[in-house]
CHARMM-style PDB file with segment names, atoms N, HN, CA, C and O in Angstrom:
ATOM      1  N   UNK     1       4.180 216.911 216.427  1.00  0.00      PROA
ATOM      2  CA  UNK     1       4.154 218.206 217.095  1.00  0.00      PROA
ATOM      3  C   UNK     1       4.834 218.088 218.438  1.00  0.00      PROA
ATOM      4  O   UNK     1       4.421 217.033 218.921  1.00  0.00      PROA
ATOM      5  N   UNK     2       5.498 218.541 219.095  1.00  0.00      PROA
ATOM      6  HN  UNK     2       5.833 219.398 218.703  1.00  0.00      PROA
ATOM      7  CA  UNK     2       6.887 218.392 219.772  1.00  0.00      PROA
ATOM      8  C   UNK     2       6.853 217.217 220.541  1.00  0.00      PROA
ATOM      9  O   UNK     2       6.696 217.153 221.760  1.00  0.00      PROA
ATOM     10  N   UNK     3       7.031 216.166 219.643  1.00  0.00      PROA
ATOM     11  HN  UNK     3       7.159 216.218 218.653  1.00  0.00      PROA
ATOM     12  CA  UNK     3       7.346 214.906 220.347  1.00  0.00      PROA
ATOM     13  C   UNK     3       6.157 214.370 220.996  1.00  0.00      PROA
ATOM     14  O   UNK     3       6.340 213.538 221.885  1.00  0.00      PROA
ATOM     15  N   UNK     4       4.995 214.703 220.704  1.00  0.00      PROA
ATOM     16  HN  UNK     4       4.846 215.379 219.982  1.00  0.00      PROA
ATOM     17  CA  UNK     4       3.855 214.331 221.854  1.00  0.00      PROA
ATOM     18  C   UNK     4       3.020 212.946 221.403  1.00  0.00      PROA
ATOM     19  O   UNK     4       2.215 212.165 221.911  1.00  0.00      PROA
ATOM     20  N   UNK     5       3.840 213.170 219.910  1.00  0.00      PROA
ATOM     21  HN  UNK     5       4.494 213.805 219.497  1.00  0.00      PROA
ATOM     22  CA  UNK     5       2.742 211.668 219.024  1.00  0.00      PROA
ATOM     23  C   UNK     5       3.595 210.347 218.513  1.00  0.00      PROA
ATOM     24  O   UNK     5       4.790 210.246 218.791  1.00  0.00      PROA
ATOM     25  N   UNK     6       3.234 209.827 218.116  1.00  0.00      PROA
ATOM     26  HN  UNK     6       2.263 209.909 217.890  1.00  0.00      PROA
ATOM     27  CA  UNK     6       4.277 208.826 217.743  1.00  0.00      PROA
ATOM     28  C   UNK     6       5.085 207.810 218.827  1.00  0.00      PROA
ATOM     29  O   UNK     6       4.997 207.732 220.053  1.00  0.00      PROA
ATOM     30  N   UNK     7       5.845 207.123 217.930  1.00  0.00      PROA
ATOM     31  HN  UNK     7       5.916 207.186 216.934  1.00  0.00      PROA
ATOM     32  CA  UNK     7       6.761 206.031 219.013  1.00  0.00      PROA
ATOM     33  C   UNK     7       7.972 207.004 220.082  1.00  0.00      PROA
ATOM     34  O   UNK     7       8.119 208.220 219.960  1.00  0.00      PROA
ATOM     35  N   UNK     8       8.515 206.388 220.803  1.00  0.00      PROA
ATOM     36  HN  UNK     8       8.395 205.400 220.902  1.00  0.00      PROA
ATOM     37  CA  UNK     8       9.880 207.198 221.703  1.00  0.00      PROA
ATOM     38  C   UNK     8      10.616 207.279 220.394  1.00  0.00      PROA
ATOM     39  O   UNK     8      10.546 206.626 219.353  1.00  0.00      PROA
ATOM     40  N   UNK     9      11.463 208.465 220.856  1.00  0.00      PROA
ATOM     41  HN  UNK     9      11.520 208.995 221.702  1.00  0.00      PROA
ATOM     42  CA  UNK     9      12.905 208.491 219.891  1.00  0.00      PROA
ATOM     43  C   UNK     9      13.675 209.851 220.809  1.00  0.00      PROA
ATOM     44  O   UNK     9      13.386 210.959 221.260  1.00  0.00      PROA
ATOM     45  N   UNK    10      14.766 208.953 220.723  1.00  0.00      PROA
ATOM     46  HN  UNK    10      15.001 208.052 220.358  1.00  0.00      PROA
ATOM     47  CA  UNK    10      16.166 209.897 221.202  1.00  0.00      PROA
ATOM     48  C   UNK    10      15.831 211.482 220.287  1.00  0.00      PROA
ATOM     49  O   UNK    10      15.528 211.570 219.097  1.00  0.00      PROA
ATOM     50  N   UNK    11      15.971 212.396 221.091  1.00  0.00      PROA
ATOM     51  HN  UNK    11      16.217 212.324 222.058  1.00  0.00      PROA
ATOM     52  CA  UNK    11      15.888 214.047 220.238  1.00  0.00      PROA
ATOM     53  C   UNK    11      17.096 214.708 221.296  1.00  0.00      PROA
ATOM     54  O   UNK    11      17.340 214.309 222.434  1.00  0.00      PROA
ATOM     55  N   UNK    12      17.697 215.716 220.641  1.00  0.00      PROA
ATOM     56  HN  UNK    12      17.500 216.041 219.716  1.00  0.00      PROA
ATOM     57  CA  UNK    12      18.211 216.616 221.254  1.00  0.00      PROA
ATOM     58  C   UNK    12      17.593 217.573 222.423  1.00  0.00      PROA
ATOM     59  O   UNK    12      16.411 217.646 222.760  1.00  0.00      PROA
ATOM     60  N   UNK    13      18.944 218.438 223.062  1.00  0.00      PROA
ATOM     61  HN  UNK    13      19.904 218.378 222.788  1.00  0.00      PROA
ATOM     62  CA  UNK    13      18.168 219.557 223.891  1.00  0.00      PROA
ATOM     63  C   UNK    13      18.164 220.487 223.291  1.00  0.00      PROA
ATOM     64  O   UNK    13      18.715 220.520 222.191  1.00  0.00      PROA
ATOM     65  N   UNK    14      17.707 221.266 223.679  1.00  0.00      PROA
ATOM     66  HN  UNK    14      17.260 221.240 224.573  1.00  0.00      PROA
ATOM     67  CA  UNK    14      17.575 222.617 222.944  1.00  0.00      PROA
ATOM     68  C   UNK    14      18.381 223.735 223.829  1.00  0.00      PROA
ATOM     69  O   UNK    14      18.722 223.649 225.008  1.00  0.00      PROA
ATOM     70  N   UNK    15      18.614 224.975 222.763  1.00  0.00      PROA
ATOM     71  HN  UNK    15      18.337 225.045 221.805  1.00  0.00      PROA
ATOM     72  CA  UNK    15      19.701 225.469 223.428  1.00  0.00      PROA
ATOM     73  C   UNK    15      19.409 226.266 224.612  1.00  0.00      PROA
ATOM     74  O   UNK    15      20.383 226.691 225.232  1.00  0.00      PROA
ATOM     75  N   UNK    16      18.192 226.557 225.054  1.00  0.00      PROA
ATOM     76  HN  UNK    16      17.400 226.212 224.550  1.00  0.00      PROA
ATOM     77  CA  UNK    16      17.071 227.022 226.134  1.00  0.00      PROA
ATOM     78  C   UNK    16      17.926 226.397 227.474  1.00  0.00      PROA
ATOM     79  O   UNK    16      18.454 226.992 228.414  1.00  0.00      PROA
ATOM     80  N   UNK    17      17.812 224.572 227.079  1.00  0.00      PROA
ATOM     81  HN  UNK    17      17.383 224.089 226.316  1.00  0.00      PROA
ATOM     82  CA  UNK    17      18.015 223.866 228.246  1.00  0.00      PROA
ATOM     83  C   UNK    17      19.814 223.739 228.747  1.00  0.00      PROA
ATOM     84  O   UNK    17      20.430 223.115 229.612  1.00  0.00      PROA
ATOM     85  N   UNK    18      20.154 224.675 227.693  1.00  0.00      PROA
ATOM     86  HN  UNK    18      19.654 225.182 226.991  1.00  0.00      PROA
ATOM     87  CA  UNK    18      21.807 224.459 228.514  1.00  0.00      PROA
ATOM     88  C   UNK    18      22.238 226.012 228.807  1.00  0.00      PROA
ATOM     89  O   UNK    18      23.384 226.401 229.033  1.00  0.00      PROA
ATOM     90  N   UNK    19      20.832 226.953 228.737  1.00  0.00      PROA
ATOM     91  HN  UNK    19      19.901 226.638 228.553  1.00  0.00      PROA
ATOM     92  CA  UNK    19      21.512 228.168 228.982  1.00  0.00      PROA
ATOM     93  C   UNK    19      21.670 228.749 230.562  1.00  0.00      PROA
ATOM     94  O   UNK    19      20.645 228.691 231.243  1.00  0.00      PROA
ATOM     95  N   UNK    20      22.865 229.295 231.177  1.00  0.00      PROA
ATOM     96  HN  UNK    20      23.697 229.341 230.624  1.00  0.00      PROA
ATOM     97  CA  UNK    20      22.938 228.868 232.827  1.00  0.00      PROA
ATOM     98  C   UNK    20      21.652 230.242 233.224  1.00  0.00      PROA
ATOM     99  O   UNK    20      20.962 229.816 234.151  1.00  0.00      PROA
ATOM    100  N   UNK    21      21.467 230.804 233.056  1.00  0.00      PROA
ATOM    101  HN  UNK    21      22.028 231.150 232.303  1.00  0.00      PROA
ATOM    102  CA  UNK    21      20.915 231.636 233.080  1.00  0.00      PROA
ATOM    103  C   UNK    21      19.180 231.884 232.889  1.00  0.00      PROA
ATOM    104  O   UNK    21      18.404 232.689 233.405  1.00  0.00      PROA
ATOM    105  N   UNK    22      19.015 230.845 231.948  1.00  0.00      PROA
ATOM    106  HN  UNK    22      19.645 230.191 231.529  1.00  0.00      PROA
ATOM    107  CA  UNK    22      17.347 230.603 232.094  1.00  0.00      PROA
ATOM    108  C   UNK    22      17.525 229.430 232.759  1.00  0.00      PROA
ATOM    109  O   UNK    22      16.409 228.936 232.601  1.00  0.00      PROA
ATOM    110  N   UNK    23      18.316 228.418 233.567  1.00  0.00      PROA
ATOM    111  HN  UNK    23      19.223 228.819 233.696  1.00  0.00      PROA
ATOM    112  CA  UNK    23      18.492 227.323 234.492  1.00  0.00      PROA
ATOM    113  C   UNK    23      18.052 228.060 235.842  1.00  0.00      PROA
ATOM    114  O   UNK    23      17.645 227.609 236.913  1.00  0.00      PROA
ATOM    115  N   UNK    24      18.246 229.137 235.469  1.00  0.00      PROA
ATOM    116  HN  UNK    24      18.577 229.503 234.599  1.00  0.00      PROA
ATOM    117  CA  UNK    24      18.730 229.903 237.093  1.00  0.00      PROA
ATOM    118  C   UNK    24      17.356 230.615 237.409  1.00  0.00      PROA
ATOM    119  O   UNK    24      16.658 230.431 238.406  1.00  0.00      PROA
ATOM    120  N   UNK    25      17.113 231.470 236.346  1.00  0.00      PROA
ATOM    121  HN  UNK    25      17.680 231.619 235.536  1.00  0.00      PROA
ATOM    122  CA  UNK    25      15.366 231.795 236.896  1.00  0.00      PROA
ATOM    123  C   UNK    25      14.323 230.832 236.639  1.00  0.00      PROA
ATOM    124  O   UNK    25      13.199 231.250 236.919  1.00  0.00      PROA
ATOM    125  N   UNK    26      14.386 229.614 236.165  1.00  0.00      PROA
ATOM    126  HN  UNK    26      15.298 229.275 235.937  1.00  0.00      PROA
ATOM    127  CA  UNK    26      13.539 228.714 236.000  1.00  0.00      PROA
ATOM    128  C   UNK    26      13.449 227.932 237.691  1.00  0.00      PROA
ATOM    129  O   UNK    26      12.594 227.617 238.518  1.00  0.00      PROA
ATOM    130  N   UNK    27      14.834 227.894 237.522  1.00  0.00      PROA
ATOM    131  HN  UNK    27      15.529 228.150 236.850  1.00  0.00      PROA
ATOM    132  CA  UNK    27      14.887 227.507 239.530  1.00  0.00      PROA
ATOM    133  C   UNK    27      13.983 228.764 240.990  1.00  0.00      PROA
ATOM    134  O   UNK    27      13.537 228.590 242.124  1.00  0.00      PROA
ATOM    135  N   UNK    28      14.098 229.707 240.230  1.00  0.00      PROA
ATOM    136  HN  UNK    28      14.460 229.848 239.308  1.00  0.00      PROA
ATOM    137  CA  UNK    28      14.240 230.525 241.320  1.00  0.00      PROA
ATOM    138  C   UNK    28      12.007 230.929 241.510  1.00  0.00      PROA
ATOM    139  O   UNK    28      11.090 230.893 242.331  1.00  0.00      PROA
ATOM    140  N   UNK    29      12.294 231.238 240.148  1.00  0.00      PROA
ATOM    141  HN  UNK    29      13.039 231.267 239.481  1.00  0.00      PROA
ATOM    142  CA  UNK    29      10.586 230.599 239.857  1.00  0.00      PROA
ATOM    143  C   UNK    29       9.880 229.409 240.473  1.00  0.00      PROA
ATOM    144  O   UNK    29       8.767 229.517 240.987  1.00  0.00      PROA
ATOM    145  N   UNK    30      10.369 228.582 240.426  1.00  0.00      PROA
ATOM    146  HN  UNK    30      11.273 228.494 240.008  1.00  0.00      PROA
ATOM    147  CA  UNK    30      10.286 227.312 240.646  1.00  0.00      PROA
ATOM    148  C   UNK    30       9.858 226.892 242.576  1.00  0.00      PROA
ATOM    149  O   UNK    30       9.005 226.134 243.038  1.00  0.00      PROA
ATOM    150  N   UNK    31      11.249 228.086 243.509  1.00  0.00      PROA
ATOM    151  HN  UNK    31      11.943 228.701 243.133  1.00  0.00      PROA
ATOM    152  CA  UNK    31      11.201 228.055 244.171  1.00  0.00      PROA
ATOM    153  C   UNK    31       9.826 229.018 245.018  1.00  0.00      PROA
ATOM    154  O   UNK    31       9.054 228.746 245.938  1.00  0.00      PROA
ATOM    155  N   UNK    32       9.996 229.956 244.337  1.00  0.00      PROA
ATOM    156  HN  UNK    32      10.623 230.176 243.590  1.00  0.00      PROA
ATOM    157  CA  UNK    32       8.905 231.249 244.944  1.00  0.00      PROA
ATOM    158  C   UNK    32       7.323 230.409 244.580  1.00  0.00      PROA
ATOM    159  O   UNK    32       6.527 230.360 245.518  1.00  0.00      PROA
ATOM    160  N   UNK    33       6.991 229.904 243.517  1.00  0.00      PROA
ATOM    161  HN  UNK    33       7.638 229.943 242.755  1.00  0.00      PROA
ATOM    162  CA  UNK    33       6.089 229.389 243.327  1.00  0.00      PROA
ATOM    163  C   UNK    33       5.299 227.870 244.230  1.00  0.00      PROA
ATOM    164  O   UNK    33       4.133 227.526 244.423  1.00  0.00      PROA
ATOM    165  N   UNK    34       6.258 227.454 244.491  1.00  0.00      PROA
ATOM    166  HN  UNK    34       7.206 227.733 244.334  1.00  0.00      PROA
ATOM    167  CA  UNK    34       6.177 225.830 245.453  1.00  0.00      PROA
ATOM    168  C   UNK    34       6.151 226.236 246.653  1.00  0.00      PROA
ATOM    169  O   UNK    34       5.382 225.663 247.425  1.00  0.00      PROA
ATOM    170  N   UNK    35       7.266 227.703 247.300  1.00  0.00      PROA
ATOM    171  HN  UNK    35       7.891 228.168 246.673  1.00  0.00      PROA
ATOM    172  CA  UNK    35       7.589 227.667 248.570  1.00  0.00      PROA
ATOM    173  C   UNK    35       8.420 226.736 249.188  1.00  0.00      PROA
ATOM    174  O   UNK    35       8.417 226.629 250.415  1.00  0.00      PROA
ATOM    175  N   UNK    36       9.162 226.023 248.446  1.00  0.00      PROA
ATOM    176  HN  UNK    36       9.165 226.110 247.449  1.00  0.00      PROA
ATOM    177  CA  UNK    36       9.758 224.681 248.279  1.00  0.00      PROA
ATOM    178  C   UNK    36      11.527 225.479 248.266  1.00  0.00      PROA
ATOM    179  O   UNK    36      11.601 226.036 247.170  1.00  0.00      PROA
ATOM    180  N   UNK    37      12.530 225.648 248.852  1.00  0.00      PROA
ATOM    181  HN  UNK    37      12.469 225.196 249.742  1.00  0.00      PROA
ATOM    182  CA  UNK    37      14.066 225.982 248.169  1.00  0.00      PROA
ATOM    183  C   UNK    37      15.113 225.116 248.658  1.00  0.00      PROA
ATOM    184  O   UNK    37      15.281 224.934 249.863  1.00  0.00      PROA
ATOM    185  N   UNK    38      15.864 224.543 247.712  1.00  0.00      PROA
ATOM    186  HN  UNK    38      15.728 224.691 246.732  1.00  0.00      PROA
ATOM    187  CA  UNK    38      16.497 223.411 247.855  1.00  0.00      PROA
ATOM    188  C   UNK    38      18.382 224.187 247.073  1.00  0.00      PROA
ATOM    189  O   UNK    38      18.474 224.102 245.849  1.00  0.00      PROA
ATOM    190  N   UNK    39      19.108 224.564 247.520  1.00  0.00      PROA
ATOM    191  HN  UNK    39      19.033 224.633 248.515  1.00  0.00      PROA
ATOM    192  CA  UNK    39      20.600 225.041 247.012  1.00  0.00      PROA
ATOM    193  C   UNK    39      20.959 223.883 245.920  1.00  0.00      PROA
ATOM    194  O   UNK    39      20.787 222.680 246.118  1.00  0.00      PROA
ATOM    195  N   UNK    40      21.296 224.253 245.164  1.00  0.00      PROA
ATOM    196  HN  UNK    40      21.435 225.230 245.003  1.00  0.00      PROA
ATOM    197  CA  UNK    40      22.241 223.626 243.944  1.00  0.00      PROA
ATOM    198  C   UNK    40      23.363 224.510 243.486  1.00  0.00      PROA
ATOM    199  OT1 UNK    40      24.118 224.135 242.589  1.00  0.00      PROA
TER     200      UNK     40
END
């Protein structure tokens, strides 16, 4: 069940993690939530 059991093994990303756009509110979330903002 997503990778949580078993030995390590190389897996792919998913297409979530290369989309620029959920990169971008995951950051921005990220920031408002911590109070933390760092530019990339």
């Amino acid at each position: 069940f997503r990778e949580l059991r078993g030995y390590p093994k190389l897996v792919d990303s998913s297409r979530q993690s290369h989309d620029r756009e959920i990169q971008q509110r995951l950051w921005a979330v990220s920031e408002e939530l911590t109070g933390v903002t760092f530019p990339v």
